[in-house]
ZADO-1210 file (C-alpha; in nm, 4 decimals, padded with zeros to 6 digits):
<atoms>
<atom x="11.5843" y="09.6688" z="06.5829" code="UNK" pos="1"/>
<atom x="11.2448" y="09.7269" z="06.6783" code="UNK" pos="2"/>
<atom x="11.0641" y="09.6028" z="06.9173" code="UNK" pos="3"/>
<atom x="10.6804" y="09.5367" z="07.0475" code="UNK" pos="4"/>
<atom x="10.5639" y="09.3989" z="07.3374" code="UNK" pos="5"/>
<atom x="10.2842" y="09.1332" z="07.3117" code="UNK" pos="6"/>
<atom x="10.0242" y="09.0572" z="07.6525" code="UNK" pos="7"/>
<atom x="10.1704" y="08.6956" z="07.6509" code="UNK" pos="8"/>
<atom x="10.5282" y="08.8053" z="07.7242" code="UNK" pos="9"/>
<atom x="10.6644" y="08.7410" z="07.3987" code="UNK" pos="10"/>
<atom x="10.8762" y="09.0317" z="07.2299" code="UNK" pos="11"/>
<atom x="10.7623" y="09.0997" z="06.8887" code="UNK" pos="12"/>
<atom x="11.0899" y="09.2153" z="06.7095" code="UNK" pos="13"/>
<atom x="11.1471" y="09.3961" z="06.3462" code="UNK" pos="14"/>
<atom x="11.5198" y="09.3837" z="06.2261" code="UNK" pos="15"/>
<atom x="11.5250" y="09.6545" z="06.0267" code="UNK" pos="16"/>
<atom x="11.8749" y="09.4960" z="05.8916" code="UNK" pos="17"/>
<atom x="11.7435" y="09.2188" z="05.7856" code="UNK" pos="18"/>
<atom x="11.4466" y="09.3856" z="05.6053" code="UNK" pos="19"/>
<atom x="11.6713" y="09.5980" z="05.3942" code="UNK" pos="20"/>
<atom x="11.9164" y="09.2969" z="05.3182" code="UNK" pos="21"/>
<atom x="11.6094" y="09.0860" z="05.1538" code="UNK" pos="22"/>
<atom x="11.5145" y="09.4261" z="05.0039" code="UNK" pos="23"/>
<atom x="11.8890" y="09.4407" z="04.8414" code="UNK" pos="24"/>
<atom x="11.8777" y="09.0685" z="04.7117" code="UNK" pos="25"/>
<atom x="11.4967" y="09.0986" z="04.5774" code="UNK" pos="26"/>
<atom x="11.5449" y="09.3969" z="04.4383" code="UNK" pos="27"/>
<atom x="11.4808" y="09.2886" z="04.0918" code="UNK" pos="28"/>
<atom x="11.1411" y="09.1729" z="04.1655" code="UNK" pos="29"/>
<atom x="11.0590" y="09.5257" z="04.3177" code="UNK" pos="30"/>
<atom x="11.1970" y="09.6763" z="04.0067" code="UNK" pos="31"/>
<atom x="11.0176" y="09.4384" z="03.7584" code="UNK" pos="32"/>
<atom x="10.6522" y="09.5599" z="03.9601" code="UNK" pos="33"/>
<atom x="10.7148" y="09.8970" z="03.9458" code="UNK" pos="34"/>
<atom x="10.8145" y="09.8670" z="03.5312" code="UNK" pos="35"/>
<atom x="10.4351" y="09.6706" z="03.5421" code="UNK" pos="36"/>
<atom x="10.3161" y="09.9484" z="03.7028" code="UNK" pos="37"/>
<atom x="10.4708" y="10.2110" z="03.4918" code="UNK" pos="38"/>
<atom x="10.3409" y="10.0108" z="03.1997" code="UNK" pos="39"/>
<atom x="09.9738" y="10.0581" z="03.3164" code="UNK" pos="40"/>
<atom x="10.0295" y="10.4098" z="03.3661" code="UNK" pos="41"/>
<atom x="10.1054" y="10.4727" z="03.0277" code="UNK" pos="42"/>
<atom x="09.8506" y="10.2423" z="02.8969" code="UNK" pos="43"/>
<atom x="09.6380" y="10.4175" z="03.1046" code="UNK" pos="44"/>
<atom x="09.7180" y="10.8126" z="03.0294" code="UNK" pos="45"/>
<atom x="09.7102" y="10.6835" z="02.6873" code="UNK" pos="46"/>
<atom x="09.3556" y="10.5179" z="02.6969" code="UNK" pos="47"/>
<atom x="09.1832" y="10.8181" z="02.8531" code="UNK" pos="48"/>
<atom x="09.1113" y="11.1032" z="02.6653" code="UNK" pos="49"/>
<atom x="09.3158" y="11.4488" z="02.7519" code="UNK" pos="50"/>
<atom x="09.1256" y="11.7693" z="02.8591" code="UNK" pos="51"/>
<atom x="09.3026" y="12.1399" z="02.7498" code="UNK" pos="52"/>
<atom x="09.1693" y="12.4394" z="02.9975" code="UNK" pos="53"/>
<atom x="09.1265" y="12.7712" z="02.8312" code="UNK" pos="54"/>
<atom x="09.1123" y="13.0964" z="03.0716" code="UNK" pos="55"/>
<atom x="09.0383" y="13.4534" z="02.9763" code="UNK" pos="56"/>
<atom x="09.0209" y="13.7420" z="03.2199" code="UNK" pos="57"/>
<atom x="08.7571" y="14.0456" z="03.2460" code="UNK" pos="58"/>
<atom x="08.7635" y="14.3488" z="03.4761" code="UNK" pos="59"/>
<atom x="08.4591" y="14.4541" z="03.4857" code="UNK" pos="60"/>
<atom x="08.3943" y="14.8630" z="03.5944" code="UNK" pos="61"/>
<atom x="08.2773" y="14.8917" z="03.9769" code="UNK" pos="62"/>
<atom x="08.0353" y="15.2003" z="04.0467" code="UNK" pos="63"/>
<atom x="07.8448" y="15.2607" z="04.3712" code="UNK" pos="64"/>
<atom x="07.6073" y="15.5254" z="04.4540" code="UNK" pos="65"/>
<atom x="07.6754" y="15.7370" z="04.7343" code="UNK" pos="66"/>
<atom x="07.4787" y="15.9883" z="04.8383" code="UNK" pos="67"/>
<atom x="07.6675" y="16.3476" z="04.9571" code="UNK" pos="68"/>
<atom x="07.8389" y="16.2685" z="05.3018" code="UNK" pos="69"/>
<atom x="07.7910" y="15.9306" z="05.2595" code="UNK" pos="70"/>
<atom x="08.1474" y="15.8760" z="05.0860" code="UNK" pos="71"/>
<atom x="08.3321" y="15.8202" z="05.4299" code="UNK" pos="72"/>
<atom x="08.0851" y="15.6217" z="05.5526" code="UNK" pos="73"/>
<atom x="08.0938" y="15.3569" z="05.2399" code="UNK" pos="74"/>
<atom x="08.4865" y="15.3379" z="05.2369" code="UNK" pos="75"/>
<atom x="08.4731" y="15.2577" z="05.6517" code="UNK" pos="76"/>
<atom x="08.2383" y="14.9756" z="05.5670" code="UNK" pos="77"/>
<atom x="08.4490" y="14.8651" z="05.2907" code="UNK" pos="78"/>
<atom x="08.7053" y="14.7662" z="05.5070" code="UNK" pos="79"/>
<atom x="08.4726" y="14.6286" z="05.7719" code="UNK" pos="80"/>
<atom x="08.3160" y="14.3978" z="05.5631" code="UNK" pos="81"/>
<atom x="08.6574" y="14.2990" z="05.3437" code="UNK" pos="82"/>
<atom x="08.6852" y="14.4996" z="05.0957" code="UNK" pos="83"/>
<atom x="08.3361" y="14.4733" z="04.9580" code="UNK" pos="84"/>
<atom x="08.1323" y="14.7609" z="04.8157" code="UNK" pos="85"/>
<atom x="07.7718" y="14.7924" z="04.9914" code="UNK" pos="86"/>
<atom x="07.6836" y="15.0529" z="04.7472" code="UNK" pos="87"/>
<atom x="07.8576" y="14.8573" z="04.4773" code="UNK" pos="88"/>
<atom x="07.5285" y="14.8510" z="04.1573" code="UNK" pos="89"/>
<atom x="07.7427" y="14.6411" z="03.9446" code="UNK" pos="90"/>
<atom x="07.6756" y="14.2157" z="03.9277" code="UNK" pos="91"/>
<atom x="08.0306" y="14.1171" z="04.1669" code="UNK" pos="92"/>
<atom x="07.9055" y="13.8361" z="04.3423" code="UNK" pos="93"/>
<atom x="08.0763" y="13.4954" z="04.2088" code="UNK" pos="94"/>
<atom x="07.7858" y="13.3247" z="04.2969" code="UNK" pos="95"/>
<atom x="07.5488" y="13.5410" z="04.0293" code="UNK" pos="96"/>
<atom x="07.8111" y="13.4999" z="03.7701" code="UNK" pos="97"/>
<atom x="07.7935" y="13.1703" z="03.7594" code="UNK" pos="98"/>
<atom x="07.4371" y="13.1849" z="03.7785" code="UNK" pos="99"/>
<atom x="07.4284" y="13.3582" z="03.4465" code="UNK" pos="100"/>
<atom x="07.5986" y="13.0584" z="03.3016" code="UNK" pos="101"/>
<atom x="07.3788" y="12.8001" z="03.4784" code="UNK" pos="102"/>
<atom x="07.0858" y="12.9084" z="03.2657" code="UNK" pos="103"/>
<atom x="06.8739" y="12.7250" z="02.9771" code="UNK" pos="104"/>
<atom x="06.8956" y="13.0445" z="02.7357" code="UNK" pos="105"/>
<atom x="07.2904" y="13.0025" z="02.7884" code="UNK" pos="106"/>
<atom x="07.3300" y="12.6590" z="02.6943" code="UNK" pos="107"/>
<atom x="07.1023" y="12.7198" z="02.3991" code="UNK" pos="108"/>
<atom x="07.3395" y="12.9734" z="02.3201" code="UNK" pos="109"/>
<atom x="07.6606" y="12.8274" z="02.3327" code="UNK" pos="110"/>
<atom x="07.5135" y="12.4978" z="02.1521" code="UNK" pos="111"/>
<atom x="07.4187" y="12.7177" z="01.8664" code="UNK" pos="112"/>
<atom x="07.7396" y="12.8651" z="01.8532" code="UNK" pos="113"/>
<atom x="07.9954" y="12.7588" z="01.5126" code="UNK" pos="114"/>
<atom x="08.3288" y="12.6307" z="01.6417" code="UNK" pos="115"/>
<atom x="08.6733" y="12.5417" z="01.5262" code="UNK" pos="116"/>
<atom x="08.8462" y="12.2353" z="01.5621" code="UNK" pos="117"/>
<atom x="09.2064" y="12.1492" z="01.5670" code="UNK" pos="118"/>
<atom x="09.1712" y="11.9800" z="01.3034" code="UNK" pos="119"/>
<atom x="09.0431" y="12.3067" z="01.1043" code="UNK" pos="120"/>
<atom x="08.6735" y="12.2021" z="01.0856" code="UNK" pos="121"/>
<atom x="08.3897" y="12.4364" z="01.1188" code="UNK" pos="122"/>
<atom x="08.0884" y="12.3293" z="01.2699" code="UNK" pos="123"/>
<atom x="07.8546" y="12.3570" z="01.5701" code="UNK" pos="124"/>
<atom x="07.8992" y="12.3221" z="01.8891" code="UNK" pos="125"/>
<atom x="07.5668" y="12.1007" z="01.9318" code="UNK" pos="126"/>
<atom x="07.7640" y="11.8664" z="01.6680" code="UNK" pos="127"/>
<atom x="08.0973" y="11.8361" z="01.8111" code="UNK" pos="128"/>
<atom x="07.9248" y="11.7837" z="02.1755" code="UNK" pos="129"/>
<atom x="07.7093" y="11.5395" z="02.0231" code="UNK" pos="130"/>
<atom x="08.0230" y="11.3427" z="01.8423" code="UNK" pos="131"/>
<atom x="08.2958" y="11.4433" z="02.1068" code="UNK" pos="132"/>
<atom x="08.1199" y="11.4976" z="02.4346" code="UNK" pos="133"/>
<atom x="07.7951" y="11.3207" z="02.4473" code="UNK" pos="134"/>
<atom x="07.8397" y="11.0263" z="02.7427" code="UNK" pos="135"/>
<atom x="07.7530" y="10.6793" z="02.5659" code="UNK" pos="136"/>
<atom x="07.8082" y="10.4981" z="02.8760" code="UNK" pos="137"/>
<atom x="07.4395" y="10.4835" z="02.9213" code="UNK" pos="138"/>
<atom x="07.1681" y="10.2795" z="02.6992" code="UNK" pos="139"/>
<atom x="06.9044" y="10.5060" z="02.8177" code="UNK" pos="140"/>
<atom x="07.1283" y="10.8278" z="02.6618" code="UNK" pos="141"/>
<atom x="07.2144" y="10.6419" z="02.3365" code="UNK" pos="142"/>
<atom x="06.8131" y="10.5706" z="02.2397" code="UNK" pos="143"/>
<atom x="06.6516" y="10.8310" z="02.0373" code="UNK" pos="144"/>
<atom x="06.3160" y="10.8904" z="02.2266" code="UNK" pos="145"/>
<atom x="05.9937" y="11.0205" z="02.1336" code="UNK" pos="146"/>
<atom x="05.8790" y="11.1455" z="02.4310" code="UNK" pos="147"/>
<atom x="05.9060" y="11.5247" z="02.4954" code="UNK" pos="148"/>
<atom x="06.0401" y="11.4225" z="02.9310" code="UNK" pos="149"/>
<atom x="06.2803" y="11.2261" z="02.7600" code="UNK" pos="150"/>
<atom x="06.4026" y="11.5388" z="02.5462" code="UNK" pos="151"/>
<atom x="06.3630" y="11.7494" z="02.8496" code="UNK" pos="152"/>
<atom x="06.5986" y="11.5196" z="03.0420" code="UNK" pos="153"/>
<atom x="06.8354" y="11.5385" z="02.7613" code="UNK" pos="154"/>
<atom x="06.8310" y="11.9008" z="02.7313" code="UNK" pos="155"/>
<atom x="06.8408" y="11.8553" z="03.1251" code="UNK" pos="156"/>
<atom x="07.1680" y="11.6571" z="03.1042" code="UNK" pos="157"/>
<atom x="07.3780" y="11.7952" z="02.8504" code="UNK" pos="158"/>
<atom x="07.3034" y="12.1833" z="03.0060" code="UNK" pos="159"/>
<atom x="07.4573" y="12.0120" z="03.3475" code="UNK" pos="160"/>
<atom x="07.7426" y="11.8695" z="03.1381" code="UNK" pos="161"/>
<atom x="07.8107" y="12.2224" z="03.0120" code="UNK" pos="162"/>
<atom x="07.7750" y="12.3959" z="03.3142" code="UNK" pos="163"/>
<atom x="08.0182" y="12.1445" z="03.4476" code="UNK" pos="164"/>
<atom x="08.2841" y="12.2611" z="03.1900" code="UNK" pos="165"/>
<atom x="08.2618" y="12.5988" z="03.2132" code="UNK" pos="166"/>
<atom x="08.4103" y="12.7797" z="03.5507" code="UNK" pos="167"/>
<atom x="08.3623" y="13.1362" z="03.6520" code="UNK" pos="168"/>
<atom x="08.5198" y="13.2485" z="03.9013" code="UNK" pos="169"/>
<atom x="08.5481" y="13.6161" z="04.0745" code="UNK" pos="170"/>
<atom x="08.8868" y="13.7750" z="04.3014" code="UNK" pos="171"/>
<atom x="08.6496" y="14.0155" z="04.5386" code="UNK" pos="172"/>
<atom x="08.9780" y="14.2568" z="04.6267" code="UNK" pos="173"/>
<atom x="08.9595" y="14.3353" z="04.2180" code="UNK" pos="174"/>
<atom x="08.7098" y="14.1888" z="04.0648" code="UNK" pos="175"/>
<atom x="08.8934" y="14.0514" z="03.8106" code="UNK" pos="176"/>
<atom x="08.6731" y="13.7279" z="03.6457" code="UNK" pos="177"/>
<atom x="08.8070" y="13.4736" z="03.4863" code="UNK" pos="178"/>
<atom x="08.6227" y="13.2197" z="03.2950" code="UNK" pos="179"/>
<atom x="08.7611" y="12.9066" z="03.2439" code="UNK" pos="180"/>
<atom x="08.6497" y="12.6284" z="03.0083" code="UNK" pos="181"/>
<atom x="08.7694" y="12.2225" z="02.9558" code="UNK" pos="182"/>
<atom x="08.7383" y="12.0571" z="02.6614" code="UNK" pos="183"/>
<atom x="08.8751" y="11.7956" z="02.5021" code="UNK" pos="184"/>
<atom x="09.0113" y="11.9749" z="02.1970" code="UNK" pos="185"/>
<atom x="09.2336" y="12.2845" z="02.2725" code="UNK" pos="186"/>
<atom x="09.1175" y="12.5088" z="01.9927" code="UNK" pos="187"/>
<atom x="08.7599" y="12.4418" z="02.0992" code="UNK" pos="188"/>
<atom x="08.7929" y="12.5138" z="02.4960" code="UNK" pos="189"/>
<atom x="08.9179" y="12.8488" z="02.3379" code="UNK" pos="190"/>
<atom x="08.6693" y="12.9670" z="02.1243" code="UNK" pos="191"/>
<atom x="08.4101" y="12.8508" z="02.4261" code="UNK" pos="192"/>
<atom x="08.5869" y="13.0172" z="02.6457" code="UNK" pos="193"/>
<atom x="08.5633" y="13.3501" z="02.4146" code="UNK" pos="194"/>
<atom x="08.2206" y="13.2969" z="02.3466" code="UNK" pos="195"/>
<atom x="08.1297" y="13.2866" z="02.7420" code="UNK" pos="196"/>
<atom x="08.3264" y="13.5999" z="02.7737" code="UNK" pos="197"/>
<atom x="08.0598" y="13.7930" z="02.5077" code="UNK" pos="198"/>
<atom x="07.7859" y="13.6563" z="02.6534" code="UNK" pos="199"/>
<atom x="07.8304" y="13.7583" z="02.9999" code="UNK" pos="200"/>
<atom x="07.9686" y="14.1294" z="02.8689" code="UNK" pos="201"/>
<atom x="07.6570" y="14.1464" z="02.6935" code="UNK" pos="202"/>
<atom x="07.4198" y="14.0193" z="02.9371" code="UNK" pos="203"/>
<atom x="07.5745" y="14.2920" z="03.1784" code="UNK" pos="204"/>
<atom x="07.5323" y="14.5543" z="02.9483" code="UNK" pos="205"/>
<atom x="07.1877" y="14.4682" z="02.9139" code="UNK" pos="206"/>
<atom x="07.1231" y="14.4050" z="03.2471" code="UNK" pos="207"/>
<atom x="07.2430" y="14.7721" z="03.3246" code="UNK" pos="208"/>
<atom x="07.0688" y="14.9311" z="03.0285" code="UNK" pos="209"/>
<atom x="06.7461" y="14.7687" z="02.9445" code="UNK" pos="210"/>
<atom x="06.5250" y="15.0135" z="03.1929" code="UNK" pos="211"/>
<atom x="06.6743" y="15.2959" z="02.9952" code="UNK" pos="212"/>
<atom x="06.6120" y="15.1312" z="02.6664" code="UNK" pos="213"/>
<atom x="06.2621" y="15.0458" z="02.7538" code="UNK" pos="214"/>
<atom x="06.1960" y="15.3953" z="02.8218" code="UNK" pos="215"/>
<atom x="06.3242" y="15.5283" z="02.5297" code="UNK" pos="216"/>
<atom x="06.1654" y="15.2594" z="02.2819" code="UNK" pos="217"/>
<atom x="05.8460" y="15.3904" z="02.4792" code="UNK" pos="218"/>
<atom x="05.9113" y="15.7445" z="02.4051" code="UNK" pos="219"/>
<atom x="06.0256" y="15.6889" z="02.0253" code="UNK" pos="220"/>
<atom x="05.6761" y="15.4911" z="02.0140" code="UNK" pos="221"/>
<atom x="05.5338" y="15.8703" z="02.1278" code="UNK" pos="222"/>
<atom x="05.6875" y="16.0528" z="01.8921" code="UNK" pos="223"/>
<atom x="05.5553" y="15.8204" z="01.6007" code="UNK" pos="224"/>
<atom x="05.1615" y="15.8481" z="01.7939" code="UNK" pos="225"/>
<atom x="05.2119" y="16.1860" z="01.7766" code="UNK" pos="226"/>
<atom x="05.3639" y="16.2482" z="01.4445" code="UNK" pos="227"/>
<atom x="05.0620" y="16.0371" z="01.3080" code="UNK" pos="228"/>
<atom x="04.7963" y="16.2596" z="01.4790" code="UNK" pos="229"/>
<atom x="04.6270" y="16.4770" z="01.2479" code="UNK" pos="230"/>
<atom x="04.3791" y="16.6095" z="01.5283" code="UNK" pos="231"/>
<atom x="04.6382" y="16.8461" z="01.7150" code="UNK" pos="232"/>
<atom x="04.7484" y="17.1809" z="01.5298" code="UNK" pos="233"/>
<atom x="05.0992" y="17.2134" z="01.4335" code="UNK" pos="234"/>
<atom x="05.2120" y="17.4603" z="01.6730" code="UNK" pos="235"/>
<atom x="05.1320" y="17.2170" z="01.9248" code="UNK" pos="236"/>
<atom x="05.2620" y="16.8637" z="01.7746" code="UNK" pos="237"/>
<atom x="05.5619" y="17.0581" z="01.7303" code="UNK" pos="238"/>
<atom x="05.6052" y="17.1888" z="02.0638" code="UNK" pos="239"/>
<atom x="05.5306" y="16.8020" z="02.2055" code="UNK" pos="240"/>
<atom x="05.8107" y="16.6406" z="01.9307" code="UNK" pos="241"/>
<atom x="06.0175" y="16.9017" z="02.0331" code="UNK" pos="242"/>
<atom x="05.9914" y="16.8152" z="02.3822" code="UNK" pos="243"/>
<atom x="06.0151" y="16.3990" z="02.2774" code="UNK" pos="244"/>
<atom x="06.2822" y="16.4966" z="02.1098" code="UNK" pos="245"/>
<atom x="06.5002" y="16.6263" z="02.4285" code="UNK" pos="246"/>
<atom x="06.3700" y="16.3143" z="02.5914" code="UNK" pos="247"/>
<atom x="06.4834" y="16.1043" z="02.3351" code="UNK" pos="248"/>
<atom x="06.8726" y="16.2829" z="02.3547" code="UNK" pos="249"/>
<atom x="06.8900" y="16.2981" z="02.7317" code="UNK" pos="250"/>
<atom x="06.7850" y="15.8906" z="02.7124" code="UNK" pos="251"/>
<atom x="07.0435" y="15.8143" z="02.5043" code="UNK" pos="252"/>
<atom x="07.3029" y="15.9743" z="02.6967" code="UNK" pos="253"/>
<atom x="07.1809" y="15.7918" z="03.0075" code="UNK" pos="254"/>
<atom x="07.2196" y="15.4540" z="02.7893" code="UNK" pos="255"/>
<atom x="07.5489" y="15.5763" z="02.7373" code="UNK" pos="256"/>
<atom x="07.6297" y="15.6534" z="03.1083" code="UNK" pos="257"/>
<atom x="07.4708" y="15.2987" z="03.2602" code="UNK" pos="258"/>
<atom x="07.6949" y="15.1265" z="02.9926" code="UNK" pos="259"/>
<atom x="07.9371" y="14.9612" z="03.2038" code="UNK" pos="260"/>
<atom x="08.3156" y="14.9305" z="03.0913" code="UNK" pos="261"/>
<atom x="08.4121" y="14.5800" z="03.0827" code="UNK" pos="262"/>
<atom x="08.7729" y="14.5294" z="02.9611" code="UNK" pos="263"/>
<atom x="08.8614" y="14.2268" z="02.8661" code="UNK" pos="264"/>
<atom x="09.2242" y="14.2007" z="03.0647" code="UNK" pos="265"/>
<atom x="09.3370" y="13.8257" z="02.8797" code="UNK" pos="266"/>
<atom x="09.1546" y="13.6608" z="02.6295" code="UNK" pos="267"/>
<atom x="09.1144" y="13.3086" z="02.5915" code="UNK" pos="268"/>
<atom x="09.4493" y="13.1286" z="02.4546" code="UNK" pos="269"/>
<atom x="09.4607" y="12.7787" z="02.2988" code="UNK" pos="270"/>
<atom x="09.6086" y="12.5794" z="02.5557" code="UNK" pos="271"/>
<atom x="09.9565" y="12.4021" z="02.4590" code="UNK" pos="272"/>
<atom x="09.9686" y="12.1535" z="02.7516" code="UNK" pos="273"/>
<atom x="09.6506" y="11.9271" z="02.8626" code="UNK" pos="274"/>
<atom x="09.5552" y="11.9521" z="03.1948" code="UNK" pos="275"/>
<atom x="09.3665" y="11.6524" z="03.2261" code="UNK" pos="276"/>
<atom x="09.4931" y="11.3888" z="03.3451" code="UNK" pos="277"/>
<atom x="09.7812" y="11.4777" z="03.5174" code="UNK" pos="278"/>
<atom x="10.0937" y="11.3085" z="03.4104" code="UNK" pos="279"/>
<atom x="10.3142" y="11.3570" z="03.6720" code="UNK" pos="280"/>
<atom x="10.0759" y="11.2770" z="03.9697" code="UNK" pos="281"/>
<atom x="09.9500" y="10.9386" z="03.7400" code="UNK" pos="282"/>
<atom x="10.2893" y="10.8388" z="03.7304" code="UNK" pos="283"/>
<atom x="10.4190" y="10.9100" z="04.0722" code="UNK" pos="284"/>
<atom x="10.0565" y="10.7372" z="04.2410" code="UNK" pos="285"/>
<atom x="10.1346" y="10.4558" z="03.9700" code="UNK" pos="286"/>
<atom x="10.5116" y="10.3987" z="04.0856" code="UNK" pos="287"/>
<atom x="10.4003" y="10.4085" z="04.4586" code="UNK" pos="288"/>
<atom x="10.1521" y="10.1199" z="04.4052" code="UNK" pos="289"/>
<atom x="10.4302" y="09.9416" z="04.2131" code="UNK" pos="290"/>
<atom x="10.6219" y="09.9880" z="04.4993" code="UNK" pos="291"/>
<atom x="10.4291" y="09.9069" z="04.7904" code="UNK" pos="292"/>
<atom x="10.3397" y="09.5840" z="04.5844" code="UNK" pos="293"/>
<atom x="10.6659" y="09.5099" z="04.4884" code="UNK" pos="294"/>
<atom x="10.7478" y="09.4826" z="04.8782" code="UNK" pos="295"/>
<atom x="10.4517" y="09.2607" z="04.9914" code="UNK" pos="296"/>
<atom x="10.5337" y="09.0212" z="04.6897" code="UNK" pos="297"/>
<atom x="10.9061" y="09.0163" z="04.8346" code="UNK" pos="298"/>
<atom x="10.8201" y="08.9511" z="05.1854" code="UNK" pos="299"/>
<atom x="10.5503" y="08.6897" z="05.1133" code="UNK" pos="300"/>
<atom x="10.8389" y="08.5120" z="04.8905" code="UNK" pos="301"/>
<atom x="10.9655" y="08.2123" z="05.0490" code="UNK" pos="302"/>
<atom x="10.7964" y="08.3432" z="05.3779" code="UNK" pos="303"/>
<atom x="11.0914" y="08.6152" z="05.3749" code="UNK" pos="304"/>
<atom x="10.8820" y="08.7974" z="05.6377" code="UNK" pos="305"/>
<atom x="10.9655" y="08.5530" z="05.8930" code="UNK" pos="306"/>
<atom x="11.3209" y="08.6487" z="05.8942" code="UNK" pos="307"/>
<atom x="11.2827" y="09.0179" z="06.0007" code="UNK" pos="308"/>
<atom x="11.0224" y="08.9163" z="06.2427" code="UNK" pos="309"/>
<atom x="11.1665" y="08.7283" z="06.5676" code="UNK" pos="310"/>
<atom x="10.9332" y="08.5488" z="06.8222" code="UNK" pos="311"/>
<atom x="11.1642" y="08.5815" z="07.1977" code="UNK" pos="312"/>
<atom x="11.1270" y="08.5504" z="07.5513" code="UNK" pos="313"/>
<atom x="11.0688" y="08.9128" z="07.6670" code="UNK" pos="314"/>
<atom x="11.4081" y="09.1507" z="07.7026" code="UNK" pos="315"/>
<atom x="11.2609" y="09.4675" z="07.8107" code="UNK" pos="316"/>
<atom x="11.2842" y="09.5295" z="08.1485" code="UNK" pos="317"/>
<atom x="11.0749" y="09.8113" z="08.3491" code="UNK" pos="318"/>
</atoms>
């Protein structure tokens, strides 16, 4: 028995017997909430559409530049500041990766991009976001507008959507990245999730290697000028291709040399299982509401409360 003292003297008592033996005799009531509840649960995991999560894995090569002497120096401030390069050239921080992603030229990418469904159907992503994706819980999304701000927000919104989808994430001990993408159809969350993977591999490689390229589209562009001038002898446009030329090999190799190795460790796999929602945690919040309700219906019935709570003169003695 439990017991709670009140500021008017009166002893405030829970019999903890009694509670359980109304429990035992309305026991089918609490069982006949819970089956409601389960019943909503299902109705419920049923109504809302199921997401799949498809993650692929990249290990992207780390290179620093350390000057002579300086190699002791970079590995002691590794470990000072956790592990993390400060000569490190290559893009590691989570935060940029994901800034890649959260770009306008991305989302025009990966809406242009031709899909599969489960279903076996080839066709844009723009289409299937537009048929699959698109929210049509607004009025103001479902009119076709016009007005170029109304486009803009448009573009605006389903870019967020996207970006909202698609996770990149980055372990700093090994910089191993993995890209992660939810979608309603497994095959599709997939083949996004492989086409994020080439674009970032891509944009790295570019990112690394457009100086070099630059220079050597410049110095290709020299070799043409020169080639083309008639004004110079021979001797000496050959001595200048000659030297182009040299330029034009030891550019290449450099291309070759800033191309980073990215191996792609996992690649995206259609998912089996959704992820979205979560059955087990539905059902087991669902059953707990049953429950509880199943309880307070029980006491409130025929005022059963009042006969595990006891008004008394006070017991307790100090």
């Amino acid at each position: 028995m439990i017991q709670k003292h009140k500021e008017n003297d009166e002893t405030l008592s829970i019999s903890t017997a009694a509670l359980f033996v109304v429990l035992k005799k309305e026991y089918k009531i609490i069982l006949l909430v819970i089956l409601f509840f389960l019943i909503i649960s299902i109705s419920y995991i049923l109504t809302i559409p199921k997401e799949y999560i498809s993650t692929g894995k990249i290990m992207p090569e780390v290179s620093y530049k350390a000057s002579n002497g300086m190699g002791g120096l970079n590995e002691l401030l590794k470990k000072y500041n956790g592990n993390i390069d400060v000569y490190n050239t290559e893009i590691t921080s989570p935060e940029l990766y994901a800034e890649i992603i959260n770009t306008n030229e991305f989302c025009d990418y990966i809406l242009a991009k031709e899909i599969n469904t489960k279903r076996n159907e080839k066709i844009s992503f723009k289409a299937y976001y537009d048929l699959k994706l698109k929210s049509k819980t607004s009025f103001f999304n479902r009119e076709k507008s016009n007005f170029e701000a109304n486009d803009k927000m448009t573009h605006y919104n389903i870019a967020k959507d996207i970006q909202t989808r698609i996770a990149v994430t980055i372990a700093k001990r090994n910089n191993l990245i993995s890209v992660s993408v939810k979608m309603e159809d497994p095959v599709v969350a997939a083949d996004i999730a492989n086409f994020t993977i080439v674009y970032l591999i891509d944009y790295i490689t570019k990112y690394r290697t457009e100086k070099t390229r630059q220079e050597l589209r410049f110095i290709e562009s020299l070799q043409k000028d020169v080639s083309n001038d008639s004004s110079k002898n021979m001797q000496l446009k050959a001595e200048i291709q000659s030297s182009l030329s040299a330029s034009v090999i030891q550019m290449k190799i450099k291309i070759q040399e800033d191309t980073p190795t990215i191996q792609v460790l996992e690649k995206p796999q259609i998912p089996v299982f959704s992820s979205e929602p979560p059955t087990l945690r539905v059902f087991a919040e669902f059953i707990f509401l049953g429950l509880l309700t199943g309880v307070i219906i029980v006491l409130l019935k025929n005022y059963n409360y009042k006969t595990i709570l006891n008004s008394s003169s006070p017991t307790y003695k100090e």
